[in-house]
N, C-alpha and C positions, 0 to 999 in steps of 0.2 A: 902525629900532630897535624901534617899536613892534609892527611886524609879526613880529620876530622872536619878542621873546617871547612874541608871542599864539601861536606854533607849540609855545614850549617849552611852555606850561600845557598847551594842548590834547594836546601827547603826554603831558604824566604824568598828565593825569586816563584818556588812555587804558590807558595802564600799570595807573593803580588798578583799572581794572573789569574787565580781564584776569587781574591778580591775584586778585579777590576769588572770579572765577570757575573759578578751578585752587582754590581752598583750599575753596570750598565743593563741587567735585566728589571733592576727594581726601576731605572730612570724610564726603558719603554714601557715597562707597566702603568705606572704612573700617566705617559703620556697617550696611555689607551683609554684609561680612564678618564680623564681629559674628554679626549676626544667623543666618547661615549655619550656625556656629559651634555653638549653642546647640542644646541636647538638646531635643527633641519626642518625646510620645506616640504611641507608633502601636502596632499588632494584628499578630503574629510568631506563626507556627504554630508548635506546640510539639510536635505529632507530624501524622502524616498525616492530612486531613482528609477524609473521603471527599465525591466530587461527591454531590450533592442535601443535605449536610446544612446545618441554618440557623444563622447567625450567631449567637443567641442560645443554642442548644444546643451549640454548641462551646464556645462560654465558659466557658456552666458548669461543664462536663467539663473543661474544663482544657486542650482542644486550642488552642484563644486564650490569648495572655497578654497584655498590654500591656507594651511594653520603651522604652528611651530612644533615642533616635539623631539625628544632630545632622543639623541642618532641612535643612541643603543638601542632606543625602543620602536623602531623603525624597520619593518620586514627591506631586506634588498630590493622585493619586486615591488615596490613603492613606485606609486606615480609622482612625483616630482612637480611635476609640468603638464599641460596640453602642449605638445608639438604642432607642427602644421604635419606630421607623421601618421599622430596618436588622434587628433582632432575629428577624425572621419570612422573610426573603430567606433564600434558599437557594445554594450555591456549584452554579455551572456546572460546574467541573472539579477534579479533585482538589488539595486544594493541597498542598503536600510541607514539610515541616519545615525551619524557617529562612524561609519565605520571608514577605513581607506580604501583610496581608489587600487587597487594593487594591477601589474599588468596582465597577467592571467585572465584579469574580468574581462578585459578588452578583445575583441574576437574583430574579422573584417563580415563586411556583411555577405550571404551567399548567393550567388548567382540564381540558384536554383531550390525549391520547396521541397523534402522525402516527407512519401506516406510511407511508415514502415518500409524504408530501402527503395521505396518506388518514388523514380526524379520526376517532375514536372518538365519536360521536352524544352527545352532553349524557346522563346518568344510564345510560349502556348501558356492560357490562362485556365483558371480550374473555374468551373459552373457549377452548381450543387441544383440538383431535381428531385422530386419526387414521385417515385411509381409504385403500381403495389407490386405484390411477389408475385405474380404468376409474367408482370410486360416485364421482368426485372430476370428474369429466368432460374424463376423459383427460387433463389437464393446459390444458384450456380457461378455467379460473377463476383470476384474479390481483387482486391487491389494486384495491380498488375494486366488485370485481365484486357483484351482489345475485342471489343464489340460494334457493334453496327446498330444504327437507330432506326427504326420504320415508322411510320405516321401513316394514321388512315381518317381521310376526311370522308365526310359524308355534303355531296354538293346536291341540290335540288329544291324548286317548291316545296316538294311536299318533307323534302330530308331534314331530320333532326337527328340531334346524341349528345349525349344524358350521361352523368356518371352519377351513380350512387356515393353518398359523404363516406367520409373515412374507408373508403374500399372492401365497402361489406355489400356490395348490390354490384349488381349486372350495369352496364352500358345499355341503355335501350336507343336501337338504332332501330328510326325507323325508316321499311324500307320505302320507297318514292319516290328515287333520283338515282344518283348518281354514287357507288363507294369506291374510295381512290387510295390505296396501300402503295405506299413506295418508299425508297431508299432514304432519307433526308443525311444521315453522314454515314457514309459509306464505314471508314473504319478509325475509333478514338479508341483514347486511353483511359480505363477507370484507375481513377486515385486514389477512392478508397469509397465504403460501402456499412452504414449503421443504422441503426434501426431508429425511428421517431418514439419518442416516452408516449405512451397509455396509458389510460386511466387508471389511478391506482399504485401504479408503479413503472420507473423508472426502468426501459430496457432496450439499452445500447447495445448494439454490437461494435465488437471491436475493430475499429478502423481497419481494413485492409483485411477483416476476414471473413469469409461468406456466413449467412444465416446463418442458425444452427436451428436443426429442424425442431419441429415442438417449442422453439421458444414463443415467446408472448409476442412479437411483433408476426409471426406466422399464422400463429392462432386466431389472431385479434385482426389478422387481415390490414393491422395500419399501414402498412406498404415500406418500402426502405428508403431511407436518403441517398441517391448513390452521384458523385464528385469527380465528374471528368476533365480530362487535360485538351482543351480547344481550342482554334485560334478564334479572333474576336467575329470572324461570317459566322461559325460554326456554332458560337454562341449564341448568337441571335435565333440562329435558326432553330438549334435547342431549346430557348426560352416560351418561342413562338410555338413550336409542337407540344412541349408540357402545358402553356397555355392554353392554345384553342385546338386542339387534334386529340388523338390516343396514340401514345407511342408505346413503343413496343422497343424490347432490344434482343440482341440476335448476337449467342455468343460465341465470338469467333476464333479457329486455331491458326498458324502459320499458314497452312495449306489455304482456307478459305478465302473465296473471293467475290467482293461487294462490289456493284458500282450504281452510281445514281443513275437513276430512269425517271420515265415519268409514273412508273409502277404497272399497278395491276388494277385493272375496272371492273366494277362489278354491275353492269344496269337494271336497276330492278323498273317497272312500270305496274301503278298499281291501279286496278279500276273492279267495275261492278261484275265484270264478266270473266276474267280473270288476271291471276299477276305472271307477266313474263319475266325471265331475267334472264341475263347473258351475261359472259365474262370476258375481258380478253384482257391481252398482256401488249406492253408497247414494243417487245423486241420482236422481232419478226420469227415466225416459227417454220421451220425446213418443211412442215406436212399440219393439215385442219387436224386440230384434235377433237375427237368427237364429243367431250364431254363440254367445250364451248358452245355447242351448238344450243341453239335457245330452245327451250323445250316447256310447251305450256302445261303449265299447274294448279289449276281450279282452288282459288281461294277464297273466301266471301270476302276478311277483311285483312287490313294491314296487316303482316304478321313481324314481333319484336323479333331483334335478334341480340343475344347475349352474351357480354364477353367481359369480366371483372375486369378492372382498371382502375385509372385514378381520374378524378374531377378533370371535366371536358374543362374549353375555354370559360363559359359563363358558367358560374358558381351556381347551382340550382340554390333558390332563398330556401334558407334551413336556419337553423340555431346554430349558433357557432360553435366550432369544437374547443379543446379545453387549450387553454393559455400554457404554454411549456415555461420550461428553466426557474421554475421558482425559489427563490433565496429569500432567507430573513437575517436579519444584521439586529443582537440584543444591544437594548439601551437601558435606563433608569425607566423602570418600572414601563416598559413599552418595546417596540421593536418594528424594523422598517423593513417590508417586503418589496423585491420586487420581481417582475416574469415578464418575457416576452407576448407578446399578443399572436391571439390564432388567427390563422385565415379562414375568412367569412364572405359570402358572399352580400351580407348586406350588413352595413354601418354598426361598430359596436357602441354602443350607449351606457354602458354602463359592465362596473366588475363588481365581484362581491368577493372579500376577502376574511376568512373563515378562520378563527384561529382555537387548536385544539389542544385539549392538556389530555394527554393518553389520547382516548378514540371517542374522548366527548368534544361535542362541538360547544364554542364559547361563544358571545355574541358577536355578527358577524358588520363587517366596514361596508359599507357601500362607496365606490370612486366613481363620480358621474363626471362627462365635460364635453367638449366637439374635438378631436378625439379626447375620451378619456386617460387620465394618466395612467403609465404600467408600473406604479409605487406607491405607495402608502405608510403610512407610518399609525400603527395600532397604538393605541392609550389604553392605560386603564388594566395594564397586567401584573400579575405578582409576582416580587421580585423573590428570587430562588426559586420557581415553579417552570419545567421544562415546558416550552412550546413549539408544535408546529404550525402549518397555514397551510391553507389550500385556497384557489384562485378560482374564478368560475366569470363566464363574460354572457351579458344579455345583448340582444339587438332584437327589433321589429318583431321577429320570430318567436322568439323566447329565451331561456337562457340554458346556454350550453352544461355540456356536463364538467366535473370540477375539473384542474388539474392534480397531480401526483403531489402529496406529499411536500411540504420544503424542509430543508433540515432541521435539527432544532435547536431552537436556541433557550438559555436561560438567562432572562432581563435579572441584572443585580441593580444595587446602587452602586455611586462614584466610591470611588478608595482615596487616601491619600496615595501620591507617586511612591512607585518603587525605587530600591537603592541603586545610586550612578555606579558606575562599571568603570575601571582602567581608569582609575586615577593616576595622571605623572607629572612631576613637576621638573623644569629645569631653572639653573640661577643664571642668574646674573650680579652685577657688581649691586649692591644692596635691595634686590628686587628679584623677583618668582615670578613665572608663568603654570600657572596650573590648567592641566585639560582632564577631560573625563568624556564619558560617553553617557546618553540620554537612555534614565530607566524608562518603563510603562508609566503610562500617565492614572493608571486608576480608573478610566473612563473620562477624567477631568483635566483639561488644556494644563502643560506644567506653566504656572505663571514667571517663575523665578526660580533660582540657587545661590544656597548659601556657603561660602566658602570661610571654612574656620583652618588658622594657619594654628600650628603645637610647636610648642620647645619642650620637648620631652612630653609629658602627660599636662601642660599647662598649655589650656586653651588661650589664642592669642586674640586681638579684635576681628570679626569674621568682615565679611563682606558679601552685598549679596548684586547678583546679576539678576536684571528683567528685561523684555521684550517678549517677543510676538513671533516667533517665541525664545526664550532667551539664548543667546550664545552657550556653547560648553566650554568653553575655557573662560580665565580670569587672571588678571597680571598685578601683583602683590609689589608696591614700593616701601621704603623707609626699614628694611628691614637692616640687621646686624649683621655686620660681613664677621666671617670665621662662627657664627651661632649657625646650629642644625636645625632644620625647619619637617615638618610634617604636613600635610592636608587634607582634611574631610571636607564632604560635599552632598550636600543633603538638597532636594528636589520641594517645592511646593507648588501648590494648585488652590482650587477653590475649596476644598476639602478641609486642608491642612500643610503639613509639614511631614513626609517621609523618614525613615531611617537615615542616618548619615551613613557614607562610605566607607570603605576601609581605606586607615594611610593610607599617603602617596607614599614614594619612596624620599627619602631624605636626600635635602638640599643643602649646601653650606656657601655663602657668596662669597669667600673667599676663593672658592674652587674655578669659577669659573675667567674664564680665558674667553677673548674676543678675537 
């Protein structure tokens, strides 16, 4: 008898500790739920933010807002706040509207520029030039590489030099004075090395890696882009050799060694009886070399001398070459181009903008002005019919040849807006806060949104938000505490009226706790 009851105590005190332990899980449950529940701070882009700018300058601008949204739905790496921390971090990548600031996007900014793994040297800036392939060494130089610049001027009465356009003609240097080859930077850094677009087609080499023989920028003689690491004398003086000299680069390994002189002379004297020339060098030579020695040569007249390169200082007047980077951006029934302008040596007057369905040419834009514009905006195209444009620019001379190709685009008409995204709603004591995120507009500004609250599949009175453009959230009053709430949210424009969204997640205001 005795034993028996000691079994019954011992099961109900187990009973009790069982029980207490379901009531005390179900009560933290509950108060997760709770907490889940409940609206947090966070940072919601309010328009596009471009990569590199910093947290603290989007805010002020307006591109940050802080909005409410209920904590469960809230990643941890949530930005909260701009600190005096976070304020100076900059965004890694664009962030697009509607979405959270998270801390990940935030990066610090970096001291230094990589071409492909290649750093930009502490306090040195990058120059970008243009030479053809052969002063470029033949396509031997790629990022990384350390080179030496040479310059050769031509001084004299009677001295001239000439480059042929686009690096398809000789330098005619002629002789009658004085030619001066020398060192101008001893030894820089190449950052990286591409090729300039051509007629017809677009051919980049890849940052940081040398020509590749037989392509189109070798062929075509357009010469290469090549992007050195300087400090700001060495810039100058770069700038100043590509424009008014022929430079030349000189590639160099660990062992080699440069130093600035005042070069190498070449004296040519030209007359009716004959042309002498001599040469000499400024550093002092241990023994006469016999082949300096001046040695006369019966010529009747001036004689050229040739050496492929790139446009001397003055631009000999030609037609100008073809306008690069062209793009077209489709609209309703039309599309807006636009390209960088060529260099010319005489005033461009006017462009002609060319637009083609396949490889027919369509009627083409003329853009005139003092300078003329590098945009336009084409009328008059059909919508669903794929287009591209080509660019072409007149001055005094004539008019250049096209540029390559722009992508294509295909002009539609406006749509009504697409369906909002990430509908959520939190309560409050007889009142909702609903957010959502911004569909496509269709082509056409969203004007407005309409927000329709449900008590089960009964649609309640909706409400609609406007501005310029309208906010994504909207805060719901008068509503019935302990009743379950739902939320659609549908997008308008000049168009129409969009699809509505999917529920939110269900609200009930007696849930919510302050």
């Amino acid at each position: 008898m005795k034993r028996r009851l000691l079994i019954v105590m011992l099961a109900l005190a187990l009973a009790a500790v069982g029980t207490s332990g379901v009531l005390a899980y179900v009560k933290g449950a509950n108060a997760r739920a709770i907490a889940g529940m409940k609206a947090v701070s966070v940072l919601v882009a309010q328009e596009r933010i471009p990569s590199g700018t910093s947290a603290g300058a989007a805010l002020r601008s307006g591109l940050l807002a802080v909005q409410k949204l209920p904590a469960a739905s809230v990643p941890a790496d949530a930005v909260r706040s701009v600190t005096p921390a976070l304020s100076p971090l900059l965004t890694n990548a664009a962030v697009q509207p509607g979405q959270l600031l998270l801390r990940p996007m935030l990066v610090r900014a970096v001291a230094h520029v990589v071409h492909r793994g290649v750093t930009v040297p502490p306090g040195m800036i990058e120059v970008t030039v243009h030479l053809c392939l052969p002063e470029a060494v033949a396509g031997d130089v790629h990022a990384g590489s350390q080179v030496a610049v040479f310059d050769t001027v031509v001084k004299g009465a009677n001295a001239q030099g000439e480059a042929q356009p686009a690096c398809d003609g000789p330098h005619q240097q002629q002789l009658g004075g004085t030619v001066q080859t020398h060192v101008v930077l001893a030894r820089v850094q190449v950052m990286s090395i591409g090729m300039p677009a051509t007629s017809g087609q677009a051919s980049p080499a890849a940052a940081g890696s040398p020509s590749a023989p037989g392509s189109s920028a070798t062929s075509g003689q357009d010469g290469v882009l090549l992007t050195l690491a300087v400090s700001q004398g060495e810039a100058e003086r770069l700038i100043q050799v590509t424009e008014t000299g022929l430079p030349y680069l000189a590639l160099l390994t660990t062992a080699s060694r440069t130093n600035a002189d005042s070069g190498h002379f070449l004296h040519v004297r030209t007359a009716s009886k004959a042309t002498t020339a001599s040469s000499r060098h400024s550093t002092p030579a241990p023994a006469p070399d016999p082949s300096l020695t001046p040695t006369p040569a019966p010529s009747p007249s001036p004689t050229p001398r040739s050496c492929p390169g790139p446009p001397a200082g003055k631009h000999p007047k030609r037609k100008p070459r073809a306008p690069t980077r062209v793009s077209a951006l489709a609209g309703n029934e039309s599309a807006i181009v636009t390209w960088t302008a060529p260099k010319t040596g005489s005033p461009i007057t006017s462009y002609t903008v060319t637009p083609f369905i396949g490889s027919a040419a369509q009627t083409p834009v003329a853009v005139a002005g003092r300078p003329p514009a590098t945009w336009a905006t084409v009328t008059g195209l059909t919508n669903g019919t794929a287009y591209t444009f080509t660019v072409s620019a007149t001055n005094a001379i004539g008019t250049g040849r096209a540029a390559a190709a722009s992508n294509a685009v295909t002009p539609s008409a406006p749509t009504v807006p697409g369906t909002p995204t990430g509908v959520s709603a939190t309560a409050d004591n007889g009142s909702a806060t609903v957010w959502w995120t911004a569909p496509g507009n269709g082509g056409s500004a969203i004007a407005s949104y309409t927000v329709t609250p449900y008590i089960g599949s009964a649609a309640q009175t909706p409400i609609t938000i406007s501005g310029n453009p309208p906010t994504t959230s909207a805060t719901f009053t008068g509503l019935t505490n302990g009743t379950a709430y739902t939320f659609t949210v549908s997008a308008t424009n000049a168009i129409g009226t969009g699809p509505a969204s999917a529920a939110s997640n269900a609200i009930t205001g007696t849930l919510w706790q302050k």
